[in-house]
N, C-alpha and C positions, 0 to 999 in steps of 0.2 A: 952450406945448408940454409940459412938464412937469405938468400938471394931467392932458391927456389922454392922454398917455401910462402916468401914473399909474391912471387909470381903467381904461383896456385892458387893463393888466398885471393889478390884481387881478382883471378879470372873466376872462382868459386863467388864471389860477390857478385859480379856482373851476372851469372847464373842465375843466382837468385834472385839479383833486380827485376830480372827477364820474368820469372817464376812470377816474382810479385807485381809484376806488370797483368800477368796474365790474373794473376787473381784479385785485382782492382779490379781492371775490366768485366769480368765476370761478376766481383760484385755491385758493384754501378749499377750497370743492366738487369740482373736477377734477384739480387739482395742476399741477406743474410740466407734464405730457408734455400734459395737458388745454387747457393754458395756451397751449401751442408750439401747438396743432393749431389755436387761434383766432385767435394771431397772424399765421400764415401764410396762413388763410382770409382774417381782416381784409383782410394785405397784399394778397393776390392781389384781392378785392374794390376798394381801392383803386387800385388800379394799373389795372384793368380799365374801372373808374370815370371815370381820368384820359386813356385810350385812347380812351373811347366819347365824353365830352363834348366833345373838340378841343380844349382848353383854354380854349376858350370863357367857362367862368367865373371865369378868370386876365384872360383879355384886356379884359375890361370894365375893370379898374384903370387899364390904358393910355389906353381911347378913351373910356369916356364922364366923366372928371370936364372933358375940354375942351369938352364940351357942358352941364354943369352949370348949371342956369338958364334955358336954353333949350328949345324945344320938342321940339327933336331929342332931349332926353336921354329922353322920354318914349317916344319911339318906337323909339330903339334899344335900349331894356326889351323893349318885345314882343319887338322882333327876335333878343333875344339868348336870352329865353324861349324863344319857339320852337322854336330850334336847339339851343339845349341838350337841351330836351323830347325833340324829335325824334332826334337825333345819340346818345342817351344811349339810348334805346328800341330804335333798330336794332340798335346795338351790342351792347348785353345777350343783345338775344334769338339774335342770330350766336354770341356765346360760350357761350349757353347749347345750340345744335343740337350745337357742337362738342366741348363736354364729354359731351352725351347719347350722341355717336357714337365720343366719342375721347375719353375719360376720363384714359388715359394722355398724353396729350399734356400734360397740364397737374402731372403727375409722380406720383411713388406713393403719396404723403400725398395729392392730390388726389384721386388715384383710388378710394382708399379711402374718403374723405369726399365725395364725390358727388354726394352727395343735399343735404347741409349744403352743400354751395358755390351747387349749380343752385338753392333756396332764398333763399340768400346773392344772389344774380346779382336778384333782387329790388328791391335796394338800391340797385341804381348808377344808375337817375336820379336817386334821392332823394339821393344823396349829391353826385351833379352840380346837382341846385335847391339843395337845401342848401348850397352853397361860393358857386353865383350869387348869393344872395339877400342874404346878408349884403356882399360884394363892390361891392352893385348899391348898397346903406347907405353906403358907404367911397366911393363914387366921387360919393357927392349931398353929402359933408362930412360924415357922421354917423357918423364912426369908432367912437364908444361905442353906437352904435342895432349897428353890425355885430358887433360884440363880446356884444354881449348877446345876439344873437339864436345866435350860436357856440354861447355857452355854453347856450342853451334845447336843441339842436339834443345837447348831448354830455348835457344833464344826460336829457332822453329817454332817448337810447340806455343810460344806467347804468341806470337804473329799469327799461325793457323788459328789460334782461338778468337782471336780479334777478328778474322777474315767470317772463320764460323758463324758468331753473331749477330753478323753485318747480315749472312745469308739466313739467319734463323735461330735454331736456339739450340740446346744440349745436343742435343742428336748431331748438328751440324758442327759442332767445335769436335767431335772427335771422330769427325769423316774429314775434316780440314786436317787435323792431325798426324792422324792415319797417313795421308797423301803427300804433307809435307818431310816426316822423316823419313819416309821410305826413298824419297829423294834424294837427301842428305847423306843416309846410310848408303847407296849405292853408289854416288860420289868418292865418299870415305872407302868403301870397295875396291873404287879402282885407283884410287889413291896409294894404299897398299897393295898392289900389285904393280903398281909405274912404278912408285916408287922405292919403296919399301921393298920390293920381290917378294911380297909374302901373297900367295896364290891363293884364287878361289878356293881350288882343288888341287889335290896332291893323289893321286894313284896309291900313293905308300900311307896315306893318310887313313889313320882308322882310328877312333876314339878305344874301341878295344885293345889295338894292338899298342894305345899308350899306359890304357890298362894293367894288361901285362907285365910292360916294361915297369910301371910305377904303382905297383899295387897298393899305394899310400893315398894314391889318386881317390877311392872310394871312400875311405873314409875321410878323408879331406872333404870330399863332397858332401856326406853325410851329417858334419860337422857346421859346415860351411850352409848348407841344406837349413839345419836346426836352427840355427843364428838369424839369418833372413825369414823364415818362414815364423819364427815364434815372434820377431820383431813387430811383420805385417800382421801377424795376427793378434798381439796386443792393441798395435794400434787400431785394428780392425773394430775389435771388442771396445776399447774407448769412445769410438765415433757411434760404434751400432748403440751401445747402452743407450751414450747422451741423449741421440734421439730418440731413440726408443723411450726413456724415462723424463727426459726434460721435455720433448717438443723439438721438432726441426729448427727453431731458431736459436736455442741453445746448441743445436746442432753447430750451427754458423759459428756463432761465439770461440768455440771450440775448434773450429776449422781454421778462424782468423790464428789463433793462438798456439795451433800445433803448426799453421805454416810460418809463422815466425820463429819459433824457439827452435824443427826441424832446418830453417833455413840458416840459422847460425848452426844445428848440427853440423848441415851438408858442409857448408866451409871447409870447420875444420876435421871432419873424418873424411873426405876429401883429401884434403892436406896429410894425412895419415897413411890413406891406401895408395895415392899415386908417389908418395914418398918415401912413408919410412916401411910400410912392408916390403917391396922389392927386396931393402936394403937388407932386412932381415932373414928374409928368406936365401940372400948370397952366403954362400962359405965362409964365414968368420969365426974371430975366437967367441966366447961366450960374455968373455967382458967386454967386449967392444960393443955386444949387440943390447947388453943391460946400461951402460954410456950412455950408447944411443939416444935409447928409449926414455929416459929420463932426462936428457937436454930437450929430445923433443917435445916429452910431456911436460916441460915445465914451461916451455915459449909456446903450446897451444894455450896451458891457463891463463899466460898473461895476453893472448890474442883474445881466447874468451870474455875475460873482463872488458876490453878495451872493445867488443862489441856489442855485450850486453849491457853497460853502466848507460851508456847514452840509451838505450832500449827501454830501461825500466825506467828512466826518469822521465822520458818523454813520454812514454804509451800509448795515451791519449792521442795526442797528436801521430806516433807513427799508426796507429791505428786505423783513425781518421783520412790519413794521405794512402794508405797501403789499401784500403779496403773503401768505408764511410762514416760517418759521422753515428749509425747505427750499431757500431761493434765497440765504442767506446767504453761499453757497461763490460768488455771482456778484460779489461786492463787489470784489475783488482788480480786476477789470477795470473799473469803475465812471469813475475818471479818466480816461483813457483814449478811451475814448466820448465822454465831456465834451467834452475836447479836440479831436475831431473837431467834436462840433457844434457850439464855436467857430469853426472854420472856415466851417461850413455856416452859420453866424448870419454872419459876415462877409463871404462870398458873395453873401448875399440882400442885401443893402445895394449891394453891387461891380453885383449885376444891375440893380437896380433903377435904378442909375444909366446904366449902358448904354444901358437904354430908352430914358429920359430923352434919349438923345444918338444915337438911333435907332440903335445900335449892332446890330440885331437878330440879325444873322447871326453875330455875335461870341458871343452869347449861346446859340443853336443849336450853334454849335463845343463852347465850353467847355464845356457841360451834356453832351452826347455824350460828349467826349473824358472826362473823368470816372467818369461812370458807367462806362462802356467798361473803364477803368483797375479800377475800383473790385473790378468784378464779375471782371475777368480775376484779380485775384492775390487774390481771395475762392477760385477755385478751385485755386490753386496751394501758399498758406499757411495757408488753413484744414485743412488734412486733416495738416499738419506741425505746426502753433503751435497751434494749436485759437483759442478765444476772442482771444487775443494778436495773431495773425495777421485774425482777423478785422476787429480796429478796425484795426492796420496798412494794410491793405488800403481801408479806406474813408475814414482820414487820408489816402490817395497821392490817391487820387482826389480828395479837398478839393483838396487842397495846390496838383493839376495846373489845378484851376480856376480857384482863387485868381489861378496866379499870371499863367495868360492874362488874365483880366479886371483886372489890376493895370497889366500892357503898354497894354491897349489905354485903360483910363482915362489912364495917364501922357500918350499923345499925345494928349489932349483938352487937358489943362494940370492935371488932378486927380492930387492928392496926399494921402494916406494923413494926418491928422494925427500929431504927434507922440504925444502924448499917447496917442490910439489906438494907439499901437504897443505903448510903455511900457504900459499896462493889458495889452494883447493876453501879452505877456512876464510878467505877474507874476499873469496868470492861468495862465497854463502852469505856473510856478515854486509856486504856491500848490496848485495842483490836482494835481500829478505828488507832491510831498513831502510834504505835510499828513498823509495816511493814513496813511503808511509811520515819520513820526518819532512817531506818536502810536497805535502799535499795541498790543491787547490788551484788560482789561475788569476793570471794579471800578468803583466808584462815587470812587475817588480819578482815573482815566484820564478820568472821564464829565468832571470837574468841570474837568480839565484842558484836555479839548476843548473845552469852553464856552466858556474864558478865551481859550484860540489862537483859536478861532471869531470871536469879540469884536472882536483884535487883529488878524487878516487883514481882515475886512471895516471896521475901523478906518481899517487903513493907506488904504484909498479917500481918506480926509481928503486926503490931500496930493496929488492927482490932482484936486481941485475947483479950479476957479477960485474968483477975489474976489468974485463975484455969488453963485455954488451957496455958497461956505463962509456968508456973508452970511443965502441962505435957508434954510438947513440951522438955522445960531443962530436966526433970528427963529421958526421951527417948536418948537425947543428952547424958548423964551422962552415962546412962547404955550401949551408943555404944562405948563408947569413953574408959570405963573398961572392955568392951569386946574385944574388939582393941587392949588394951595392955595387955591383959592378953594372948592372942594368940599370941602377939608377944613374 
């Protein structure tokens, strides 16, 4: 477990490097209000993305690793091909007659950018093959094959944007884009057909006729549907307010600060889908599969800390290197967002186990009711708290998820580990005070953060069991005789 988890985590890093390469770049050149206007397009491309493909390329995590093996697994490829292709094409091309006809509909920032979004709208099959393809890796067991392919899929897009810029500006990074995955993805195509035998097309292949067979398939989708869609559309509503009530360069602020805290999301919910859902959704007893879930949520909290403690004490600085020296006034909110996206990492573990427990319609609820939440007192506290109000507003709506999906796993007989608790608590306590007892700048404060850095993600020590402290020394041992044998 621990091996490949390990793998996924650094290729999910490199990811995001890529990601934050691309949004240095971007801000360099455009600045903070340049920054806002990509973020929000992004978003909106995303969300619009997750609308047109049905969740189609979520759902395959559920239904085909129980075919894994089998011949069926081969033909519910096509069929899920298909539909995505197909599902993802309609959709686009309806939001794009409706932008041409109704540009305000889609707000004033859109209406303005127009041309960059109907451009932009390009993207969302490719971003819907792109999320199946890697998904369709994780459900044959090859969680590192889907992880790699992630990160080929982000490290493109940084490179096309970079080439974009060079040629012009917004319009031109997501016609580079556009070009360069569609590349990539067709590669990956015929990759899985060399090699893989998993075919364009299958004559037997019919998303209905898997329908049919799995009439659990819909509301999975449904469920799966409400999750992604109420997600993009919180964070939709966070981005539109900010600007909307602060000014575009609060916009930026905000964008620096959701692509950090999202970018240690991606990690480890990452680490989550190409990992431990497969495993959950295979034939097992019921305590194997709550075991699971709780060895693995409790070595995500200690990966979380062990990413976010250097995050929140430096900020400034990652800031500064990740974006410029202008978003440095974004830092003060930084923990904050963390803290939310703990919730949201603990979440994605609460859902995946629902599934697991064909919970689906509990899953539909809580995703709804959330976002729902999220988005309503984005509009009520943003325009009063600014930034402050903002993450408030998107911890309610965690919190309300959480704690529906906690109810409903409790009458299954699933229980939260201990231990997960305790980490969950001394990541709040580490991430809330760190910044604030350790304010200001000199190379005597730098050296100081170092040591607390050291010593909080130390403290982990005592949260390992007798096996982790065990592998943790013999790691120690084996650097330490590699170290002198090279010397």
């Amino acid at each position: 477990m621990f091996r490949a988890i390990a793998i996924i985590g650094i290729l999910q890093v490199l990811t995001i490097l890529v990601q934050i390469v691309r949004a240095k770049v971007i801000s360099v050149t455009l600045g903070p209000a340049g920054l806002g206007v990509i973020g929000l397009i992004d978003q909106l491309i995303a969300m619009i993305s997750t609308v047109c493909s049905l969740s189609l390329p979520t759902v395959v995590l559920r239904v085909m690793p129980r075919v894994y093996g089998e011949p069926a697994f081969s033909r519910q490829y096509a069929s899920f091909l298909k539909g995505v292709v197909v599902a993802s094409l309609l959709g686009s091309a309806a939001f794009a007659i409706v932008l041409f006809i109704r540009p305000e509909m889609f707000g004033e920032v859109a209406g303005t950018y127009s041309t960059e979004i109907g451009i932009a709208l390009a993207s969302v099959p490719l971003l819907a093959i792109g999320l199946l393809l890697p998904n369709v890796l994780a459900a044959s067991m090859r969680p590192v094959g889907a992880a790699s392919l992630s990160f080929g899929v982000a490290a493109m897009a940084a490179v096309a944007a970079g080439a974009g810029l060079i040629f012009g500006g917004i319009r031109e990074i997501y016609i580079a884009q556009a070009g360069a995955t569609a590349a990539l993805l067709a590669a990956t195509l015929i990759y899985f057909k060399v090699k893989l035998h998993l075919p364009f097309h299958d004559p037997e292949a019919s998303l209905v006729g898997e329908i049919r067979a799995r009439p659990d398939i819909i509301p999975t989708a449904v469920a799966i549907y409400a999750s992604l869609v109420g997600t993009a559309f919180a964070l939709l509503a966070v981005r539109y307010v900010t600007a909307h009530s602060l000014g575009i360069e609060a916009g930026g602020w905000l964008q620096a600060i959701l692509s950090m805290v999202l970018a240690v999301g991606a990690v480890l919910v990452a680490m989550a889908a190409r990992y431990l859902s497969p495993l959950l959704n295979r034939p097992a007893p019921l305590e194997d599969k709550f075991a699971l879930a709780n060895q693995f949520r409790r070595r995500q909290l200690m990966i979380l800390i062990g990413l976010t403690v250097p995050l929140v004490l430096f900020a400034d600085i990652a800031l500064t290197i990740m974006f410029s020296s202008k978003f440095t006034g974004a830092a003060a909110w930084l923990p904050v967002f963390l803290i939310w996206q703990l919730l949201v990492i603990q979440n994605n573990v609460q859902l995946m186990l629902l599934f697991a427990l064909d919970e689906i319609w509990t899953v539909a609820v809580m995703s709804i009711a959330g976002s729902v939440v999220s988005a309503i007192l984005c509009a009520v506290l943003i325009p009063s708290f600014g930034l402050t109000g903002a993450a408030a507003a998107m911890m309610a709506g965690a919190a309300l998820t959480m704690a529906i999906a906690t109810v409903r796993l409790h009458k299954h007989g699933y229980v939260t580990g201990r231990s997960s608790l305790w980490l969950g608590g001394y990541a709040v306590v580490v991430l809330l005070a760190a910044p604030y007892l350790l304010q200001g700048a000199g190379l005597g404060l730098i050296a100081l953060k170092v040591a607390a850095c050291a010593v909080l993600i130390g403290g982990l020590w005592f949260f390992l069991n007798g096996e982790e402290k065990a592998a943790v020394m013999k790691i120690g041992r084996r650097s330490a005789v590699g170290g002198s044998a090279h010397g």
